[in-house]
HTML snippet that shows the backbone in 3Dmol.js (N, CA, C, O; Angstrom):
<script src="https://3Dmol.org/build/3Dmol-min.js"></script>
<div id="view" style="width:600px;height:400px;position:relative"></div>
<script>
const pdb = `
ATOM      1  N   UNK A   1     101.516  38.151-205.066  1.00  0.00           N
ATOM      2  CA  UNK A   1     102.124  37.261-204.111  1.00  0.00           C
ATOM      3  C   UNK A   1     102.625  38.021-202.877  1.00  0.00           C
ATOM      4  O   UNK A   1     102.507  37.650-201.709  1.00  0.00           O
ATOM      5  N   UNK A   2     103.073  38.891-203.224  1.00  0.00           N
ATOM      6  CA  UNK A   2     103.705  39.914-201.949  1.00  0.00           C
ATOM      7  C   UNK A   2     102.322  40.431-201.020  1.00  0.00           C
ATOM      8  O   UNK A   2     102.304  40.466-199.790  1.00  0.00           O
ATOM      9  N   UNK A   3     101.333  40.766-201.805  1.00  0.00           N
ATOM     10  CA  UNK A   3     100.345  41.373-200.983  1.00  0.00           C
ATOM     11  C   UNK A   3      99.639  39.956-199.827  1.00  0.00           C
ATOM     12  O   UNK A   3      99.208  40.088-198.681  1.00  0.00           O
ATOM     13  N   UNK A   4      99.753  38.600-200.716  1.00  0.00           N
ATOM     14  CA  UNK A   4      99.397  37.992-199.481  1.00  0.00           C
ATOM     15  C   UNK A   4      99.905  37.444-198.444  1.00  0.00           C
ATOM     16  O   UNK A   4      99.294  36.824-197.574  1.00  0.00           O
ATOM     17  N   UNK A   5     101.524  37.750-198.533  1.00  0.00           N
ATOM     18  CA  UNK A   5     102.147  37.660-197.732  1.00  0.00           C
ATOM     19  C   UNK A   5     102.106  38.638-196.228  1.00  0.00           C
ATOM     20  O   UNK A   5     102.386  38.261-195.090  1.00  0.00           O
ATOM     21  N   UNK A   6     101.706  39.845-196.638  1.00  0.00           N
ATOM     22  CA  UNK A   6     101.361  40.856-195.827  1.00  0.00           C
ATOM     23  C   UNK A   6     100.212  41.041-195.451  1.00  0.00           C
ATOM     24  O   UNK A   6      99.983  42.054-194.790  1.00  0.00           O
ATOM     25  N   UNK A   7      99.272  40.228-195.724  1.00  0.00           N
ATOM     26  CA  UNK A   7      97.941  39.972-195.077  1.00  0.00           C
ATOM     27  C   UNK A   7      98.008  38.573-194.608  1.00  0.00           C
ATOM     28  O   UNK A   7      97.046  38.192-193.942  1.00  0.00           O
ATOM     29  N   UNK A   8      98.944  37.758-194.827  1.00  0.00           N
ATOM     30  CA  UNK A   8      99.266  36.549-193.964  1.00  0.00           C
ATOM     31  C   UNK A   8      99.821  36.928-192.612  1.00  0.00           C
ATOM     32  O   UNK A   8      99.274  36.411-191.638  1.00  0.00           O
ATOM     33  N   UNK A   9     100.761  37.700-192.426  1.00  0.00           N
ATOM     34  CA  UNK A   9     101.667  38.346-191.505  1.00  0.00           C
ATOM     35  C   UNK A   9     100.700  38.965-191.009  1.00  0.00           C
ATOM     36  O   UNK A   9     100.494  38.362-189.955  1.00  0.00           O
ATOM     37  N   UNK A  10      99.903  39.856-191.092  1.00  0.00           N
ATOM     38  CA  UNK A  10      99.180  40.812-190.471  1.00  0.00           C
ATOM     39  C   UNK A  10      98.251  40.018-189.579  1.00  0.00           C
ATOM     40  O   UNK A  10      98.019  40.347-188.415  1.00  0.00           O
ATOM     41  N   UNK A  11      97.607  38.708-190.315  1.00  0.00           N
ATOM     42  CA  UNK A  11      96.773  37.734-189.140  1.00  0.00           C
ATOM     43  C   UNK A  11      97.488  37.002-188.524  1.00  0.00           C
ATOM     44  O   UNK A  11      96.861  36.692-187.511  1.00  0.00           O
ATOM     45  N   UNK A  12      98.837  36.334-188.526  1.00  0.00           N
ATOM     46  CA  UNK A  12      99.555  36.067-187.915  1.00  0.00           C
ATOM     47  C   UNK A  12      99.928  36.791-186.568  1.00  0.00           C
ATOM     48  O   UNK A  12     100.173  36.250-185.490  1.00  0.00           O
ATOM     49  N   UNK A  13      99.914  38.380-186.922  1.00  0.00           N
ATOM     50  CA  UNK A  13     100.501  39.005-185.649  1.00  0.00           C
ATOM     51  C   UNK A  13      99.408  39.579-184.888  1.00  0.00           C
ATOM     52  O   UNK A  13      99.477  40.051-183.753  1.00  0.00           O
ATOM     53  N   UNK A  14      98.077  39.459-185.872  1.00  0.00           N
ATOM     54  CA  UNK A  14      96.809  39.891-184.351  1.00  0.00           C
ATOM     55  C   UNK A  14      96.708  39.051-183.751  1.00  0.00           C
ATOM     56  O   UNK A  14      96.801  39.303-182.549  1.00  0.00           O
ATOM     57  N   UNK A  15      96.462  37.559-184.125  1.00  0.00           N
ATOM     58  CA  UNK A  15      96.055  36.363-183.521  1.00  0.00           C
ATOM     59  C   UNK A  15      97.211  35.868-182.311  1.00  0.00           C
ATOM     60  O   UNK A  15      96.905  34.862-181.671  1.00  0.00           O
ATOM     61  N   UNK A  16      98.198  36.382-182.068  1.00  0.00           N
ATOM     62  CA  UNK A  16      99.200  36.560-181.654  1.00  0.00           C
ATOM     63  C   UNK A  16      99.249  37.836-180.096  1.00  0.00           C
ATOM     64  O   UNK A  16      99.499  37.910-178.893  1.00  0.00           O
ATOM     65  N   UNK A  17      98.806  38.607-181.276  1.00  0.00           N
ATOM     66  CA  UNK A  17      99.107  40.183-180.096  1.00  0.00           C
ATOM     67  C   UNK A  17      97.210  40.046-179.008  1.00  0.00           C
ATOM     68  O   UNK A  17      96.970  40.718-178.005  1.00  0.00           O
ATOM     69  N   UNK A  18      96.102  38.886-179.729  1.00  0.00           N
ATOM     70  CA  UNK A  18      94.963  39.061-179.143  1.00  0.00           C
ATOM     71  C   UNK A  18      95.705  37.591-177.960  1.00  0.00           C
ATOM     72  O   UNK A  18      96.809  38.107-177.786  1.00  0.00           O
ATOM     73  N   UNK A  19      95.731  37.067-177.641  1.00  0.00           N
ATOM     74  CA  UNK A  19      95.987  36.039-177.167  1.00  0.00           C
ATOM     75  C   UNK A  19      97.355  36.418-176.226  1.00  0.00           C
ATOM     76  O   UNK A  19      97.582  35.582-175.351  1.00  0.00           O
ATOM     77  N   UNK A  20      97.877  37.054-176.262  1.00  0.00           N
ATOM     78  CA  UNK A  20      98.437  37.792-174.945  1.00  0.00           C
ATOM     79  C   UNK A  20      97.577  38.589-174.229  1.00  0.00           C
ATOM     80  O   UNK A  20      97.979  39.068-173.169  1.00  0.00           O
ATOM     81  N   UNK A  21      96.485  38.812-174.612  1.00  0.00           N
ATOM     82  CA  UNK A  21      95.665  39.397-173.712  1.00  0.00           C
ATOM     83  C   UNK A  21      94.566  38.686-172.790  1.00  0.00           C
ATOM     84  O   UNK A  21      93.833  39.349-172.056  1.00  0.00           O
ATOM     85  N   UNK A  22      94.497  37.180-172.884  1.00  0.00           N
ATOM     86  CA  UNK A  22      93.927  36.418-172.963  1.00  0.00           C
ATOM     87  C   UNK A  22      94.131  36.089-171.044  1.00  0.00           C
ATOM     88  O   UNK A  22      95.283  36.051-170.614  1.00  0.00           O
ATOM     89  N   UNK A  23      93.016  35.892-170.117  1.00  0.00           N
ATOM     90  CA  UNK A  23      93.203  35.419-169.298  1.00  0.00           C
ATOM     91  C   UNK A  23      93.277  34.427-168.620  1.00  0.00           C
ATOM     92  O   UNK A  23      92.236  33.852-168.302  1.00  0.00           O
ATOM     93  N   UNK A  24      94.442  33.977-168.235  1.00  0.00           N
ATOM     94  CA  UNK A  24      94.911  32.796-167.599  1.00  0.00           C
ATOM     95  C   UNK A  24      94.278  31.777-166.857  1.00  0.00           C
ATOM     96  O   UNK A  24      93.215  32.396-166.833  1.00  0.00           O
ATOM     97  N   UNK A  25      93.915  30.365-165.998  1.00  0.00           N
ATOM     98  CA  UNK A  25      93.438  30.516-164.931  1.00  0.00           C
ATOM     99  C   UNK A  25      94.792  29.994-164.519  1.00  0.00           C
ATOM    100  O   UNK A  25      95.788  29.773-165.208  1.00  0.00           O
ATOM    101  N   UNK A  26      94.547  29.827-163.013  1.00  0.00           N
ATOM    102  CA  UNK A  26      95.832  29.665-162.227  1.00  0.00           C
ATOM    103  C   UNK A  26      95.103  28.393-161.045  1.00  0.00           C
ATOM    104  O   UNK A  26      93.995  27.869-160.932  1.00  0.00           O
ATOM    105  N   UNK A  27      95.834  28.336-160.639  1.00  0.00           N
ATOM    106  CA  UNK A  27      95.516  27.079-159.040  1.00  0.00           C
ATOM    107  C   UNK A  27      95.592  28.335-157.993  1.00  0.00           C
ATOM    108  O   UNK A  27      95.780  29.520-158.268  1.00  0.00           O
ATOM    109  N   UNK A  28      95.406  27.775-156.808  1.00  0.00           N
ATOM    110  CA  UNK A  28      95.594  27.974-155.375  1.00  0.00           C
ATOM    111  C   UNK A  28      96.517  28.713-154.992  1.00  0.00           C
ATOM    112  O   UNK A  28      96.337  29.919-154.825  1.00  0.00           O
ATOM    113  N   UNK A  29      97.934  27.986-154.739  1.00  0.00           N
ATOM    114  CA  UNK A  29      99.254  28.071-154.529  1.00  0.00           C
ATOM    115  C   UNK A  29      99.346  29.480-155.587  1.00  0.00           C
ATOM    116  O   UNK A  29      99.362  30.639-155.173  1.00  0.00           O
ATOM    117  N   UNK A  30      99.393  29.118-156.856  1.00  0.00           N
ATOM    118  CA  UNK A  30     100.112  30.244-157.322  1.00  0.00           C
ATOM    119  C   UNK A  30      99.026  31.915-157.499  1.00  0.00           C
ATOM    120  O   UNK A  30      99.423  32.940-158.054  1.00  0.00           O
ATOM    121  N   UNK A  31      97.774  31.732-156.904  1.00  0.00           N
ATOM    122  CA  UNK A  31      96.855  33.102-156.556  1.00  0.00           C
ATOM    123  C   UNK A  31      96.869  33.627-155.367  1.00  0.00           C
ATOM    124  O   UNK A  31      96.066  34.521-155.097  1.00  0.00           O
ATOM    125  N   UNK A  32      97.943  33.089-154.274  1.00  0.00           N
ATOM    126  CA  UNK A  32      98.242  33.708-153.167  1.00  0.00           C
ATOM    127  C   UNK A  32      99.434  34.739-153.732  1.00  0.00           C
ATOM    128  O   UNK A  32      99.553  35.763-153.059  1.00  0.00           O
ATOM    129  N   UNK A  33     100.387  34.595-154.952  1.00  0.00           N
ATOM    130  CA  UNK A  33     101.385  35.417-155.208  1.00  0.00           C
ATOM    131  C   UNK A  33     100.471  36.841-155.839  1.00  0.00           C
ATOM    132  O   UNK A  33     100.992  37.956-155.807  1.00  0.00           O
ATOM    133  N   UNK A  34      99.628  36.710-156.175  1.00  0.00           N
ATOM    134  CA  UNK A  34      98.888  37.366-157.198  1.00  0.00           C
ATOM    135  C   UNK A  34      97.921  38.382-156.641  1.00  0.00           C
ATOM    136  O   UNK A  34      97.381  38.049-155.585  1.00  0.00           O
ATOM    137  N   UNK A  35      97.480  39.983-157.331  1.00  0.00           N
ATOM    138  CA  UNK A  35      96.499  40.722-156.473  1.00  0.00           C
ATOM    139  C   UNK A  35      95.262  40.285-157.574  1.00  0.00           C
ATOM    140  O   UNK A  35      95.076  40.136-158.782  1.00  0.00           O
ATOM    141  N   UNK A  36      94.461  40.176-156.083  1.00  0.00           N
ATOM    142  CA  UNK A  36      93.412  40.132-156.208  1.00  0.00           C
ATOM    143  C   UNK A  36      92.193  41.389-156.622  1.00  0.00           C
ATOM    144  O   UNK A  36      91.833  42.251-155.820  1.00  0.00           O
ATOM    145  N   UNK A  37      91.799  41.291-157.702  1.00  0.00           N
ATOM    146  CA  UNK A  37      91.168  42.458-158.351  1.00  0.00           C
ATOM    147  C   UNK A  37      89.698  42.375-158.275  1.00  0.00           C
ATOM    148  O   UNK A  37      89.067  43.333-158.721  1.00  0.00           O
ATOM    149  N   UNK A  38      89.185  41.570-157.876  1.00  0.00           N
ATOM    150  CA  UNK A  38      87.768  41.131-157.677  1.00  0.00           C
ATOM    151  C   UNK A  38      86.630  39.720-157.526  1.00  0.00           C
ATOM    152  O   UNK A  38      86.979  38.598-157.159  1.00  0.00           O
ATOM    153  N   UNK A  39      85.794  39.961-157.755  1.00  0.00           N
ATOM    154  CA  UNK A  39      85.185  38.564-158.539  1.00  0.00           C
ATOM    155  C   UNK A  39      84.259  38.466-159.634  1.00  0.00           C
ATOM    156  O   UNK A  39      83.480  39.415-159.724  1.00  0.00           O
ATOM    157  N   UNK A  40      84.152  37.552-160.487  1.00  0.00           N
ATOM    158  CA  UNK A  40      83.235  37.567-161.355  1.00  0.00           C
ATOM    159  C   UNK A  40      82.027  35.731-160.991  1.00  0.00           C
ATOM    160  O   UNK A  40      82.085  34.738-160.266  1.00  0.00           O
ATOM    161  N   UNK A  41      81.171  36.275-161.999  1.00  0.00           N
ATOM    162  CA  UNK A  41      80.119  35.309-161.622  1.00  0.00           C
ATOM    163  C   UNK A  41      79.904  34.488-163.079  1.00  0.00           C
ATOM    164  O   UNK A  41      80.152  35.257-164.007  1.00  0.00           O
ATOM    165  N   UNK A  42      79.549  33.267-163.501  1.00  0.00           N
ATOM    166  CA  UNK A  42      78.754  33.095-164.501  1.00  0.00           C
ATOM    167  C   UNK A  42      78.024  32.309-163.762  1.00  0.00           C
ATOM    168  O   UNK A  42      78.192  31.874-162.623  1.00  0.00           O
ATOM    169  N   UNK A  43      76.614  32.079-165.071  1.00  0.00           N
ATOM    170  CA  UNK A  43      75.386  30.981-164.735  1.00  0.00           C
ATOM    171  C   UNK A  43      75.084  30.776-165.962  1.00  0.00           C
ATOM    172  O   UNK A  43      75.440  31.432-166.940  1.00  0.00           O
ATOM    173  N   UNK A  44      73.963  29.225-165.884  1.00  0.00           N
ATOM    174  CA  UNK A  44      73.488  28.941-167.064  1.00  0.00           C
ATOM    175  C   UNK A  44      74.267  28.288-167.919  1.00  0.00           C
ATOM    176  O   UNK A  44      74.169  28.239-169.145  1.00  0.00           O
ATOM    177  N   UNK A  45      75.105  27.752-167.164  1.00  0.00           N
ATOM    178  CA  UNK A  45      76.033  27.154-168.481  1.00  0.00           C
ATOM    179  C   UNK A  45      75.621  25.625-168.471  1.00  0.00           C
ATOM    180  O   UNK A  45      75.081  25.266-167.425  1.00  0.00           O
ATOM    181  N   UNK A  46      75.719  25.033-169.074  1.00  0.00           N
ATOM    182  CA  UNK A  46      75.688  23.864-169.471  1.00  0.00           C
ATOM    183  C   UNK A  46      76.460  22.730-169.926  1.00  0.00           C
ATOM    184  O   UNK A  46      76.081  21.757-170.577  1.00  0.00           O
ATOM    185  N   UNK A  47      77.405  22.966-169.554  1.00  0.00           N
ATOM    186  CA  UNK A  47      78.976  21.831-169.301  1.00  0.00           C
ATOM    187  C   UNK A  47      80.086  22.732-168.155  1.00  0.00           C
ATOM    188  O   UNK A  47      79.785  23.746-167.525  1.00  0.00           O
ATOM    189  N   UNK A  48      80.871  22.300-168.143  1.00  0.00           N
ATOM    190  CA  UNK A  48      82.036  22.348-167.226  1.00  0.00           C
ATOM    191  C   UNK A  48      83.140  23.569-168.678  1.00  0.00           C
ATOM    192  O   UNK A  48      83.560  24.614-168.183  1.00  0.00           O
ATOM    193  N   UNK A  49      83.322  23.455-169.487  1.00  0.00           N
ATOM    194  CA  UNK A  49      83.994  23.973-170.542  1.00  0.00           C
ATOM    195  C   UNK A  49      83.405  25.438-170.640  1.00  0.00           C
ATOM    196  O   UNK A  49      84.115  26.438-170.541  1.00  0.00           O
ATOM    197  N   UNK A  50      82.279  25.463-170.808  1.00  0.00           N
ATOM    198  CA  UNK A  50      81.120  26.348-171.237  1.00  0.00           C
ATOM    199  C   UNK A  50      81.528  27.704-170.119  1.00  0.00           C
ATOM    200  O   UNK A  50      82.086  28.778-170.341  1.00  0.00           O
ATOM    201  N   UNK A  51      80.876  26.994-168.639  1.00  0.00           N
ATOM    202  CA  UNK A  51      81.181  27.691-166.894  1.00  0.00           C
ATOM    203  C   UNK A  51      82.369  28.576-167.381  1.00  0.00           C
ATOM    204  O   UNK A  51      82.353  29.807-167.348  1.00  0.00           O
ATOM    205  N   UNK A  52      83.946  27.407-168.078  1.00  0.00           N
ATOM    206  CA  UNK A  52      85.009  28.325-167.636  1.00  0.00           C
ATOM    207  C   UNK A  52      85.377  29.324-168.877  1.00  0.00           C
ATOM    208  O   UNK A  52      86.385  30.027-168.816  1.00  0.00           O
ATOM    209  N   UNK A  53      84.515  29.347-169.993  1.00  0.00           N
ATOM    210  CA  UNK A  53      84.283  30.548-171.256  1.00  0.00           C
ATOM    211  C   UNK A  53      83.849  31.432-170.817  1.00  0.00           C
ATOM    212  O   UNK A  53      84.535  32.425-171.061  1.00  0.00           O
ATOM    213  N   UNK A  54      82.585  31.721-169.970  1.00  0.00           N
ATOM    214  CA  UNK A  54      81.965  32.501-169.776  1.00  0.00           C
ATOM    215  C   UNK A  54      82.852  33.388-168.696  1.00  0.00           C
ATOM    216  O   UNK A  54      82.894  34.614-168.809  1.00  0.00           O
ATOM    217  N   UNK A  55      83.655  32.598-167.498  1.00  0.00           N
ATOM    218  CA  UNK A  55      84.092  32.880-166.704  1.00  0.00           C
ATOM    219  C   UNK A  55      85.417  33.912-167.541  1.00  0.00           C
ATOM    220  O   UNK A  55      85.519  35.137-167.478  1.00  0.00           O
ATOM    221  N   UNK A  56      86.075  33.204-168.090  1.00  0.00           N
ATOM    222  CA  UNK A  56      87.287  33.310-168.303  1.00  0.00           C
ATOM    223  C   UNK A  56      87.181  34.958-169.354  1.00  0.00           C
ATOM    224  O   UNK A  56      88.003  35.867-169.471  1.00  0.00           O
ATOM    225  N   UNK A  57      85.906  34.783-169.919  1.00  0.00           N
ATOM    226  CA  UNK A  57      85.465  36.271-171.057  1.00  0.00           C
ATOM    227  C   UNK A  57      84.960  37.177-169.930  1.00  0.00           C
ATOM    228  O   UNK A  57      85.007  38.392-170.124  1.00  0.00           O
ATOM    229  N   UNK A  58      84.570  36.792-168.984  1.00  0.00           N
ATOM    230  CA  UNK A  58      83.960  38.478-167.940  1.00  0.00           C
ATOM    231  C   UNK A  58      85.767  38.625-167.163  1.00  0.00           C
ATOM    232  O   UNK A  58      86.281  39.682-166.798  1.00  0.00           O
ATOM    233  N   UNK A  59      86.313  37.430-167.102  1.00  0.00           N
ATOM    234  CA  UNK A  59      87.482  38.363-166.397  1.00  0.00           C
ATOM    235  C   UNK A  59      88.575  38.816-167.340  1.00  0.00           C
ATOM    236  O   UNK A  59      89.630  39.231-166.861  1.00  0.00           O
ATOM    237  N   UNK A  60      88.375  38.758-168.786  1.00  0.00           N
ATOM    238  CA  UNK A  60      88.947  39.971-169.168  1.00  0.00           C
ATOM    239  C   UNK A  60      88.373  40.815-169.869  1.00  0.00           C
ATOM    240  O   UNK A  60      89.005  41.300-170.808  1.00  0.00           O
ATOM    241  N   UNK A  61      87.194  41.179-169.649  1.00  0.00           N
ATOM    242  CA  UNK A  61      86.113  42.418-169.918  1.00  0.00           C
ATOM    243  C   UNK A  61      86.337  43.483-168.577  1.00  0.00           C
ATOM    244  O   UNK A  61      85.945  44.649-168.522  1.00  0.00           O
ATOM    245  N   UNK A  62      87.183  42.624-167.378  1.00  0.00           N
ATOM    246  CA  UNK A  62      87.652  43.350-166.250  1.00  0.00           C
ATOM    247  C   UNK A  62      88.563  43.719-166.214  1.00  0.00           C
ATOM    248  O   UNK A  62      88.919  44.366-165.229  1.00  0.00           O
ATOM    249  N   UNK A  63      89.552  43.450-167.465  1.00  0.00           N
ATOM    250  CA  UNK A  63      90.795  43.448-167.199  1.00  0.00           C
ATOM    251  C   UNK A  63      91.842  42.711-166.359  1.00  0.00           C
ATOM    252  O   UNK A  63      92.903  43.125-165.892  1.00  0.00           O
ATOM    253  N   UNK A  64      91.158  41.296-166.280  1.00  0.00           N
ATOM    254  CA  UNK A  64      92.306  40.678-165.122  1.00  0.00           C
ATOM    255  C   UNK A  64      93.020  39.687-166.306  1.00  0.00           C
ATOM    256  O   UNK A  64      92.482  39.329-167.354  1.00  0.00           O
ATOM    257  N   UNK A  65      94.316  39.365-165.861  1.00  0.00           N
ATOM    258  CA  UNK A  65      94.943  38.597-166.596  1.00  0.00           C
ATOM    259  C   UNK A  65      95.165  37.403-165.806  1.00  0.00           C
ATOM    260  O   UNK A  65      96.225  36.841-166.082  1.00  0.00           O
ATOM    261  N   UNK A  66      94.263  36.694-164.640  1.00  0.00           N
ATOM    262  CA  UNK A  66      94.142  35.777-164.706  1.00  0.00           C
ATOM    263  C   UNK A  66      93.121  35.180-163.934  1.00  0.00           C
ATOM    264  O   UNK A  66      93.552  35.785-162.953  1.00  0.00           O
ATOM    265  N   UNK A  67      92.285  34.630-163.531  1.00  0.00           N
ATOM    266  CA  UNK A  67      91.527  33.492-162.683  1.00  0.00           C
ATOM    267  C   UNK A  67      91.774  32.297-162.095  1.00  0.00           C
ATOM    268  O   UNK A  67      92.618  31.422-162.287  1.00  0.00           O
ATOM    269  N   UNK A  68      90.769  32.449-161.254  1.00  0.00           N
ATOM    270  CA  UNK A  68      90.657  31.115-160.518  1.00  0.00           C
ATOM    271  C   UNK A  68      89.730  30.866-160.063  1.00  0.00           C
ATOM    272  O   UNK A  68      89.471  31.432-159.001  1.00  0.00           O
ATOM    273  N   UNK A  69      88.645  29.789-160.688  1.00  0.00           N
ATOM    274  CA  UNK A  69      87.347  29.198-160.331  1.00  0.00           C
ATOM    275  C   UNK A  69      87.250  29.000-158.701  1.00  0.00           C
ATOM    276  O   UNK A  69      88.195  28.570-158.040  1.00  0.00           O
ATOM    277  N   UNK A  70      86.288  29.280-158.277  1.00  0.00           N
ATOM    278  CA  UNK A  70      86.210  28.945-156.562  1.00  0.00           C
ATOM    279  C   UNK A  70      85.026  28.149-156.042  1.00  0.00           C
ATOM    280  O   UNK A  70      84.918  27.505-154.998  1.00  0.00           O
ATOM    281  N   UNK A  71      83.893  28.422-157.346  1.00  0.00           N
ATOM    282  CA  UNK A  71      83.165  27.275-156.944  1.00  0.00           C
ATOM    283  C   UNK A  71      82.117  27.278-158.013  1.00  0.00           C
ATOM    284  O   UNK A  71      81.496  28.216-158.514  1.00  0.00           O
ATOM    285  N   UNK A  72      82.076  25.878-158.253  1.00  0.00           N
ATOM    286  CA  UNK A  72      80.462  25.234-158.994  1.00  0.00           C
ATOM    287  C   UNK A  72      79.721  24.876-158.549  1.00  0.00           C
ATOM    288  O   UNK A  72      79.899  24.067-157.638  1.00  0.00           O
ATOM    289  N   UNK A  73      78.214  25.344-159.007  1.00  0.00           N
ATOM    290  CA  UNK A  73      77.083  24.437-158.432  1.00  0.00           C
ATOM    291  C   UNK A  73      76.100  24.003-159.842  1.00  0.00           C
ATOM    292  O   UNK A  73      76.236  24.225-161.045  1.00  0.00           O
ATOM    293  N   UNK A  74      75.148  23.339-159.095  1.00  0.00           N
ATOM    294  CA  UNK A  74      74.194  23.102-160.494  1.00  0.00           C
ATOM    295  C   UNK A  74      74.040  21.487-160.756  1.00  0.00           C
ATOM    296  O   UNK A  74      74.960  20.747-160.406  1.00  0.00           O
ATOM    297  N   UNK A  75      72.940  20.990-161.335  1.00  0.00           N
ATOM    298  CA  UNK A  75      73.200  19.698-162.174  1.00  0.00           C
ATOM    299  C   UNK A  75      72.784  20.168-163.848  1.00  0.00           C
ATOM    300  O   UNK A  75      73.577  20.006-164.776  1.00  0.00           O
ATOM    301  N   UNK A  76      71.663  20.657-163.985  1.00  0.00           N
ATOM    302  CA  UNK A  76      71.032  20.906-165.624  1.00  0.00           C
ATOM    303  C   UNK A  76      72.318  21.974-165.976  1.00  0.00           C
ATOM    304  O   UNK A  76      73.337  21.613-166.563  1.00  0.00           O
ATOM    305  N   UNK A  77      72.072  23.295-165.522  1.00  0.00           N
ATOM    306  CA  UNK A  77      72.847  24.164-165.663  1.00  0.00           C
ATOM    307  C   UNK A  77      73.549  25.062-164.249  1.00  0.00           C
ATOM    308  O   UNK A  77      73.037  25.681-163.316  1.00  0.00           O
ATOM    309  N   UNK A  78      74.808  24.793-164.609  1.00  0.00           N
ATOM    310  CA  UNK A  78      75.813  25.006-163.594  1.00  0.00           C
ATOM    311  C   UNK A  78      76.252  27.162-163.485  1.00  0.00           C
ATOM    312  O   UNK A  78      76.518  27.964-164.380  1.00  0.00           O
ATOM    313  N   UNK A  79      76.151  27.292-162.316  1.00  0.00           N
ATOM    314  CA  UNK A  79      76.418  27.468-161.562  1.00  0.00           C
ATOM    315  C   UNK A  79      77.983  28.538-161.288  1.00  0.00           C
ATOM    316  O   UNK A  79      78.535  27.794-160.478  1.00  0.00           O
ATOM    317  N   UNK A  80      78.584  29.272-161.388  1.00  0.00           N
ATOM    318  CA  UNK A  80      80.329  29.121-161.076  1.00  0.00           C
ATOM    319  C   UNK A  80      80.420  30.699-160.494  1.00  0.00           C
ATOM    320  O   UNK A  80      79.740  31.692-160.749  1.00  0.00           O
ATOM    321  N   UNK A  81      81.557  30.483-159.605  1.00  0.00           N
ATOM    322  CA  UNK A  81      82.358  32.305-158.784  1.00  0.00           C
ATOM    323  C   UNK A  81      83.793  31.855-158.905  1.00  0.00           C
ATOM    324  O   UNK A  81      84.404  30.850-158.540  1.00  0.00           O
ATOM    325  N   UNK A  82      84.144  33.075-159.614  1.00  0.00           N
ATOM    326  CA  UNK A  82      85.660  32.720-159.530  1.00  0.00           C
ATOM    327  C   UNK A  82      86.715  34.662-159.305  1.00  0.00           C
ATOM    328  O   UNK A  82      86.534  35.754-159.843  1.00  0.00           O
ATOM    329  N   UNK A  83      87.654  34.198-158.338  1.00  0.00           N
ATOM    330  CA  UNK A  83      88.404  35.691-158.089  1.00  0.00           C
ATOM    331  C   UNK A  83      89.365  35.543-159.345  1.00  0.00           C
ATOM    332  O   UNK A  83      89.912  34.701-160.057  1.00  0.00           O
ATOM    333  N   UNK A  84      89.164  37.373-159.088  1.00  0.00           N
ATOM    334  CA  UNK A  84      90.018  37.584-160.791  1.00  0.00           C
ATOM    335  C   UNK A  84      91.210  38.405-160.007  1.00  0.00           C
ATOM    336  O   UNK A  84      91.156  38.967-158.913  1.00  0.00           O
ATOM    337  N   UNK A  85      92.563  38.256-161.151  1.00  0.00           N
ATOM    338  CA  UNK A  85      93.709  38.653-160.715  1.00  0.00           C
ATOM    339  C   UNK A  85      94.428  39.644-161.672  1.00  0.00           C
ATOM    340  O   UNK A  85      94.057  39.923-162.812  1.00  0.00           O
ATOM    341  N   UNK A  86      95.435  40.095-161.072  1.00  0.00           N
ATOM    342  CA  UNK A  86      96.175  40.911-162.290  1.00  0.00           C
ATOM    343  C   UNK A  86      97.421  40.902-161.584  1.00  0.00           C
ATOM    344  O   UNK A  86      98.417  41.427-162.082  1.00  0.00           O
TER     345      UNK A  86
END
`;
const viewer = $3Dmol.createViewer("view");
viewer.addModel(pdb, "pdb");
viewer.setStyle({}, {cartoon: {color: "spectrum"}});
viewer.zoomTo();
viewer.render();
</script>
């Protein structure tokens, strides 16, 4: 009983400590407070959800802790550029 308590706790506190690492997106207003660290691109996506996974996983493979989509295109498969922040 004790041991699965400590492998309960232990996924408790990665799932926890991974998800602070997790990047944000933000609006407008609040990415003028924010430095701007670059941009990232996705394509090929195929919903609106999909665009901001792909987006949201290259900007923290960059290390930014947060985004902001700047533009979609596309009808089959979309399209997206978004500046990354930290």
């Amino acid at each position: 009983m004790n041991k699965l308590k400590t492998i309960s706790s232990a996924i408790i506190i990665s799932l926890i400590t991974f998800n602070a690492f997790a990047a944000t997106s933000v609006d407008t207003q609040t990415s003028y407070r924010l430095n701007k660290v670059g941009v990232v691109s996705a394509s090929d996506a195929t919903s609106l959800n999909e665009l901001e996974l792909i987006v949201k996983e290259k900007a923290e493979k960059a290390g930014a802790d947060f985004y902001r989509i700047k533009s979609i295109q596309g009808n089959n498969k979309l399209h997206g550029i978004a500046d990354i922040y930290r």
